[in-house]
C-alpha positions in Angstrom: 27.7 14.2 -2.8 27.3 11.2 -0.5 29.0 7.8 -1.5 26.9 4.7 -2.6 25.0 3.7 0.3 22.7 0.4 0.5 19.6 1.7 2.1 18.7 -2.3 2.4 16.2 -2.0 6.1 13.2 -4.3 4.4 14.8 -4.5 1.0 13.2 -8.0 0.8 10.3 -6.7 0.5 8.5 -4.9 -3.0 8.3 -1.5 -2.8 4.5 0.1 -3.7 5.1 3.9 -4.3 7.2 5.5 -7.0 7.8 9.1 -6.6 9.4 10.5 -9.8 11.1 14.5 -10.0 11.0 16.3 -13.0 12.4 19.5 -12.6 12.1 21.4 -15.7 9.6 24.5 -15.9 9.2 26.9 -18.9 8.9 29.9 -16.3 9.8 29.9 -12.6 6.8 30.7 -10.7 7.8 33.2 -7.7 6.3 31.1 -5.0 7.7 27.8 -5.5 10.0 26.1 -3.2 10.4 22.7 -5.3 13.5 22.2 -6.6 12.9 23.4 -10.7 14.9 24.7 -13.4 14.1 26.4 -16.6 13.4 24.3 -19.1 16.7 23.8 -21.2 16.1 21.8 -24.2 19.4 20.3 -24.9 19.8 18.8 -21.4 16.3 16.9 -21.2 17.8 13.6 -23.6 20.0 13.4 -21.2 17.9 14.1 -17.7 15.4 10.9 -19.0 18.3 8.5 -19.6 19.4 9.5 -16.2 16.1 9.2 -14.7 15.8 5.2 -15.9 19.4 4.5 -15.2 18.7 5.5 -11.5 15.2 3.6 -12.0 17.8 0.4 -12.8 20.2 1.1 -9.9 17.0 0.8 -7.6 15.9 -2.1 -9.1 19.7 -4.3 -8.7 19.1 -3.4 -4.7 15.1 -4.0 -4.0 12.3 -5.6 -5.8 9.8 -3.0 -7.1 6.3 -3.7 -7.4 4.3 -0.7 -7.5 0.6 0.5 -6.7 1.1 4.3 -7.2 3.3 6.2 -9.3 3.3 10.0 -9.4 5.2 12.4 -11.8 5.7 15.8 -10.2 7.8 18.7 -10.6 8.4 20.9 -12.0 6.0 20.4 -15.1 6.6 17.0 -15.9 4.8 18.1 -19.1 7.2 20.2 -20.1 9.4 17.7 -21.6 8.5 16.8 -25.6 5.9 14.0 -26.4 8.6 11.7 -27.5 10.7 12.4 -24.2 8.0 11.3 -22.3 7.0 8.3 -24.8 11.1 7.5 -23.6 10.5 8.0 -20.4 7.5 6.2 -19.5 7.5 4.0 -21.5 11.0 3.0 -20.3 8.7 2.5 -16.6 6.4 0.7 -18.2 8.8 -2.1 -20.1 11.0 -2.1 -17.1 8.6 -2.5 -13.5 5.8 -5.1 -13.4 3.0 -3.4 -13.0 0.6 -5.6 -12.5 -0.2 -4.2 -9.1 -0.8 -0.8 -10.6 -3.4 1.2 -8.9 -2.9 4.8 -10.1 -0.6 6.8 -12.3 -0.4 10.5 -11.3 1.2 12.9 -13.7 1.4 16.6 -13.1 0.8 18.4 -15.7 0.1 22.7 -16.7 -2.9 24.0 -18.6 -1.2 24.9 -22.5 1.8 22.1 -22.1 -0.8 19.3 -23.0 -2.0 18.8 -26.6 -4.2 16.7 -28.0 -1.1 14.0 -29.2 0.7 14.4 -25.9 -2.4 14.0 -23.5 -3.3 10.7 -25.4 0.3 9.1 -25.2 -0.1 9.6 -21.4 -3.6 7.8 -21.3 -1.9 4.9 -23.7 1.5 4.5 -22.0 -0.4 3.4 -19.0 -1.3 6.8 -16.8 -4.7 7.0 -15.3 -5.1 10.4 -12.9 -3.9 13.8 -14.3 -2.7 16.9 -11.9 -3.3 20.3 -13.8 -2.1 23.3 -12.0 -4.9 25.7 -12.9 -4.4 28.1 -9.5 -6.2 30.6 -10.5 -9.4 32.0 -13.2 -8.3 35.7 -12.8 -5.6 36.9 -15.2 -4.4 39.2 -12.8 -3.9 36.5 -10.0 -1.9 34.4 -12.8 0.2 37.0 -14.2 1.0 37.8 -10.1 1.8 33.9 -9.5 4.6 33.7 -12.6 2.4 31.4 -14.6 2.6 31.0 -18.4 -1.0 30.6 -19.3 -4.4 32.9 -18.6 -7.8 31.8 -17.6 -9.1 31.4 -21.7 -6.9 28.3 -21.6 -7.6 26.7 -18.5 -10.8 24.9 -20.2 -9.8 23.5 -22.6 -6.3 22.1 -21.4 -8.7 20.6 -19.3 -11.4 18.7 -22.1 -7.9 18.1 -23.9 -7.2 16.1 -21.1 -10.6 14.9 -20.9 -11.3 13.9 -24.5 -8.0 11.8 -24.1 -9.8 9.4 -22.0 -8.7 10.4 -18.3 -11.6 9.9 -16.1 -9.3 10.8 -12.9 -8.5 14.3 -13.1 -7.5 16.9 -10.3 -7.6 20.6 -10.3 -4.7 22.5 -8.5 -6.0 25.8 -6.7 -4.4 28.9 -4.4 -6.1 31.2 -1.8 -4.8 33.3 0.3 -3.2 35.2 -2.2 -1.9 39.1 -2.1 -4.6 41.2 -3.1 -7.3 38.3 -3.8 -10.6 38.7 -2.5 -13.3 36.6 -1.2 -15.8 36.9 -4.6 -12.3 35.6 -7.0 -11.9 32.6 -5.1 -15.5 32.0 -5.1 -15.0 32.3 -8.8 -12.1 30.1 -8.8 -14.2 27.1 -7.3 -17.4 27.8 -8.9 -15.2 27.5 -12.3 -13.9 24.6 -11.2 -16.4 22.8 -9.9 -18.5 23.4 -13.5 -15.5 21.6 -14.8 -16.7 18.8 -13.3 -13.1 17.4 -11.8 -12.9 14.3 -9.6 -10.9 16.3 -7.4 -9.6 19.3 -6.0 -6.6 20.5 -4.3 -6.7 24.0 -2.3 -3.8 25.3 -1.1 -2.9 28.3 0.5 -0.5 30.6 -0.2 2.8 29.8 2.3 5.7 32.3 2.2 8.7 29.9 1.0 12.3 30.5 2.0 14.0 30.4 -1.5 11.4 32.0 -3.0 10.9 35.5 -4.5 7.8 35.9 -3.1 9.3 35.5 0.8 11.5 38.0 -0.2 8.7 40.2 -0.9 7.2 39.2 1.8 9.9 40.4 4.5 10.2 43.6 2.5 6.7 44.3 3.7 5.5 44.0 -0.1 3.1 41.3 0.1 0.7 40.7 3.3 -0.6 37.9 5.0 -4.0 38.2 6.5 -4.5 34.8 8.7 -8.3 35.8 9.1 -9.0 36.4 5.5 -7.2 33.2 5.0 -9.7 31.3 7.5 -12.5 33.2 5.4 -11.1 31.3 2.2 -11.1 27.6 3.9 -14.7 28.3 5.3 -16.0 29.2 1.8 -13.7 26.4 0.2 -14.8 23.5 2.5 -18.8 24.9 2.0 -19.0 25.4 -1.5 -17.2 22.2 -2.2 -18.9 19.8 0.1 -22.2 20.9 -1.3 -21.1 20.3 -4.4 -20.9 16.8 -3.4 -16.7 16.6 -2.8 -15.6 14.7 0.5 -13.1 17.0 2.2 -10.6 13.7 2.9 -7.9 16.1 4.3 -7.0 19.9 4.7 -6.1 21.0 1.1 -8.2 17.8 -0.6 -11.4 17.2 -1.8 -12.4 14.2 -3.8 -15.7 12.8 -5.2 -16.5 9.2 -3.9 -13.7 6.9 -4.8 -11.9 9.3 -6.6 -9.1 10.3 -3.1 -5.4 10.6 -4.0 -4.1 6.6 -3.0 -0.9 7.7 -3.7 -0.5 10.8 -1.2 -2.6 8.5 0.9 0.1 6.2 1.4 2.4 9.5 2.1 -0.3 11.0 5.1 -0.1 7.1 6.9 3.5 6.8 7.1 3.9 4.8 4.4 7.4 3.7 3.0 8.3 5.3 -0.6 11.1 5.5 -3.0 12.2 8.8 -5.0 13.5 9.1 -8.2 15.1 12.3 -9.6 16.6 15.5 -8.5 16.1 16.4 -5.0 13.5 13.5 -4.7 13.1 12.2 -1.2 13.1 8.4 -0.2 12.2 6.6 3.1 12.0 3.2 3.8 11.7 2.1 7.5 13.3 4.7 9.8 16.1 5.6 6.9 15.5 8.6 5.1 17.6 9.9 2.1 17.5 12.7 -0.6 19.1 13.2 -4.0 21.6 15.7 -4.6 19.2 18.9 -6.1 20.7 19.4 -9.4 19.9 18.0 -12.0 23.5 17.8 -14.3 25.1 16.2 -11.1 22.4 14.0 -11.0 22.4 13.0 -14.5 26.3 12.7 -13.7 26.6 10.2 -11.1 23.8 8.1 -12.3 25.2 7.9 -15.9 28.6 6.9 -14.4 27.3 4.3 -12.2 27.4 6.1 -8.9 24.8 6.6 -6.3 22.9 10.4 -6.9 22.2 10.7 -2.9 23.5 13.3 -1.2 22.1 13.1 2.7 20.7 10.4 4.5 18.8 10.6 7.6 18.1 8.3 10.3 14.8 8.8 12.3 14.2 7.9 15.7 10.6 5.7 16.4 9.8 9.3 18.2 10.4 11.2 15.2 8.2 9.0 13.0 5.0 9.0 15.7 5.0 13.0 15.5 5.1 13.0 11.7 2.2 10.2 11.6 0.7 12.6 14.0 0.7 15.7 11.9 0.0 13.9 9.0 -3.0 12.2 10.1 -4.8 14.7 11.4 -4.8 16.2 8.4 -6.7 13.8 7.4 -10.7 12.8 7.6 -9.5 9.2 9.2 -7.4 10.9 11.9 -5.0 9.6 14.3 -5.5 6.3 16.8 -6.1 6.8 20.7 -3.1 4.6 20.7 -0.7 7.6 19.0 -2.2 10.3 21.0 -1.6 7.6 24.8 1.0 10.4 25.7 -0.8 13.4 25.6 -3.9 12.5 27.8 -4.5 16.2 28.9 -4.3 18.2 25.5 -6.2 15.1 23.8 -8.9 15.6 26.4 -8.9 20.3 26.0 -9.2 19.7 22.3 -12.2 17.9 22.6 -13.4 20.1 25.5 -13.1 23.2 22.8 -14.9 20.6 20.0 -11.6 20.9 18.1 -11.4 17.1 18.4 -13.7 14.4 18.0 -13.7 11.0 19.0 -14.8 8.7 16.5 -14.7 4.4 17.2 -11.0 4.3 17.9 -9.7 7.3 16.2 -9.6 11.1 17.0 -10.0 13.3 13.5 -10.9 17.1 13.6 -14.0 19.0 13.5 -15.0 21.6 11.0 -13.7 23.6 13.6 -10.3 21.9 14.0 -9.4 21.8 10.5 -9.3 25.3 10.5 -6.6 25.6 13.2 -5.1 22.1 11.9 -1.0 23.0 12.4 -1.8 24.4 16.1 -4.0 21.3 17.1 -1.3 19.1 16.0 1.8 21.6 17.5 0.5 20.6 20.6 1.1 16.9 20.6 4.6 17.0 18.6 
C-alpha cells in the first residue's frame, strides 16, 4: 500500500463530487468487473466506520462542499437499514450540504423495503439507481442476479411510494442468447414504469470476470451487428417515448440527466471514497487499495488507504475529454479536435460528425460507431 500522500494541487478550493464504494453484493454477478465482495455480515460495522473515518481524513486536507454524491457498488443496498441510517447519516451531519444538487444511491430490485427506501428519501437522497437488467427470467438467472422479473415492479413503486421522484432504470443488451423481441420487452417494460431515466448498456467481456472466461472458451458469442440492432431499437423506442438520448448508454426525460456522471464525461475533478474508489483532482490521479479489510485497516489506524497514484500529462487529459465528450449529446469543442483537421473533416464527410455552433457531437449514425470515431483522434 502506498504511504500517506497529500494530493493538495487546488486543495484550496471545495470539492463538488463525492464518489462513494460500497463493495458488498449478496451474489456475484458473472459479468462484473467492479471491485465487490460477498456480502459478509460481521464485517459491514466495521466497513461504515471506515468509510467516515476516510470521509474525515479527506476533510483535515481539503474543504468539501458538494453538489453530487453517488453511492455505487456493489449494492450499496445491501448493507442493513440501520447501517445505512450510520452511514449517511454520518455524510449528512458531517459535509455542508447546502450546495447539494443530487444524491444518487444504487440500489437492486428485492434489497429495498418499504422502511429502508424511506430512510434513504429522509436522510437526504434524491435519485435512486435500480439494477433491473433484464424482464426475462432466463436472461437474469444467466446474469447471476438474485431477483426475477415478478419483483422488478414493485422494488420499483417501493421506491416510488417512498417519495423519489428521480429514479433510473439499469438495463443490458447484447447479451448471449437474447433476441431482438426480449429487449424490446425489456424497454417497453420499462418505459411503462414510467422512470425518469434509463441506462442501456451493453454487454462488454471483462477481464476478471467469469463471463470473459467463457467468452475465450468460445462459450458465449459476441455478435457486433446484432448488437448495433439493439442500439437502433433502443435509441428509437426510447426517443419516441419522449427520453433525450444525452449520451451513448443514457436517456433522460427533460431535466431529469445524471449531473453527477455529467461532471465525470466533462473532465470534471472528483474525490473517491471506499475500496478501490478512484480520485482525480487536477492532473493527479489516485486509487484506493481494492480490499476492503485493508481498507478498513489503514483508515481505522490513521493511515492513508491509497495504493497508486498517477500523474497525467495535459495530453492524456485532452484524449479522455475527447472520448468522453463525444459520448455525449454536447460533444467536443473545435478547439479540442485543432489537431486532427483531416479526420475531423472525413467524419463529417461520412455524416458521422456534425458540426453544431462551436462544437462537433455525433450523428445517429456516429453514435453507433462511437469508440471508433473517437479512436481516431486519441
Amino acid at each position: 500500500m502506498a504511504a500517506a500522500a497529500n494530493h493538495n494541487s487546488g486543495a484550496t478550493d471545495a470539492i463538488e463530487r463525492l464518489y462513494v464504494h460500497i463493495p458488498f453484493c449478496a451474489r456475484i454477478c458473472p459479468y462484473c468487473a467492479f471491485y465487490k465482495e460477498l456480502l459478509d455480515r460481521s464485517e459491514t460495522p466495521r466497513f461504515c466506520e471506515a468509510i467516515l473515518a476516510e470521509l474525515d481524513q479527506i476533510l483535515r486536507e481539503r474543504p468539501l462542499l458538494p453538489e453530487t454524491i453517488y453511492f455505487g457498488g456493489g449494492t450499496p443496498t445491501a448493507l442493513t437499514t440501520e447501517q445505512l441510517q450510520f452511514l449517511l447519516g454520518g455524510f449528512r451531519d458531517t459535509l455542508d450540504l447546502s450546495q447539494l444538487r443530487e444524491w444518487t444511491l444504487e440500489a437492486n430490485p428485492g434489497s429495498v423495503s418499504p422502511r429502508k427506501a424511506a430512510l434513504l428519501r429522509e436522510l437526504g437522497v434524491t435519485r435512486i439507481s435500480l439494477g433491473i437488467q433484464s424482464w426475462d427470467d432466463d436472461l437474469l438467472k444467466l446474469l447471476g442476479r438474485e431477483h426475477r422479473a415478478d419483483h422488478l415492479r414493485e422494488s420499483f413503486q417501493i421506491i416510488r411510494g417512498a417519495g423519489f421522484s428521480n429514479i433510473n432504470v439499469d438495463l443490458m443488451f447484447g447479451l448471449p442468447g437474447q433476441t431482438l423481441e426480449q429487449w424490446r420487452a425489456s424497454l417497453e417494460k420499462t418505459v411503462a414504469l414510467s422512470p425518469e431515466h434509463i441506462s442501456t448498456y451493453c454487454l462488454t467481456y471483462e477481464e476478471d470476470t467469469e463471463f470473459f472466461v467463457r467468452h475465450a472458451r468460445g462459450e458465449l458469442k459476441q455478435d457486433d451487428d446484432e448488437n448495433a440492432e439493439f442500439f437502433q431499437m433502443t435509441m428509437s423506442i426510447l426517443e419516441a417515448a419522449g427520453f433525450e438520448h444525452y449520451e451513448i448508454s443514457n436517456y433522460a426525460r427533460p431535466g431529469f440527466r445524471s449531473l453527477h456522471n455529467q461532471a465525470y464525461w466533462s473532465g470534471a475533478d472528483y474525490l473517491g471514497i471506499g475500496p478501490s474508489a478512484f480520485s482525480t483532482i487536477g492532473l493527479s490521479r489516485w486509487q484506493n487499495v481494492c480490499d476492503f479489510r485493508g481498507y478498513a485497516e489503514a483508515v481505522l489506524s490513521g493511515k492513508s488507504a491509497i495504493a497508486s497514484v498517477e500523474e497525467l500529462t495535459p495530453e492524456m487529459k485532452r484524449a479522455e475529454r475527447i472520448a468522453l465528450g463525444l459520448r455525449t449529446d454536447v460533444g467536443i469543442t473545435e478547439d479540442l479536435l485543432g489537431q486532427f483537421p483531416n479526420q475531423t473533416r472525413e467524419f463529417v464527410r461520412l455524416g458521422l460528425l456534425a458540426k453544431t455552433e462551436d462544437n462537433f457531437v455525433l450523428t445517429r449514425a456516429g453514435k453507433a460507431l462511437a469508440d471508433s470515431v473517437a479512436e481516431a483522434f486519441v
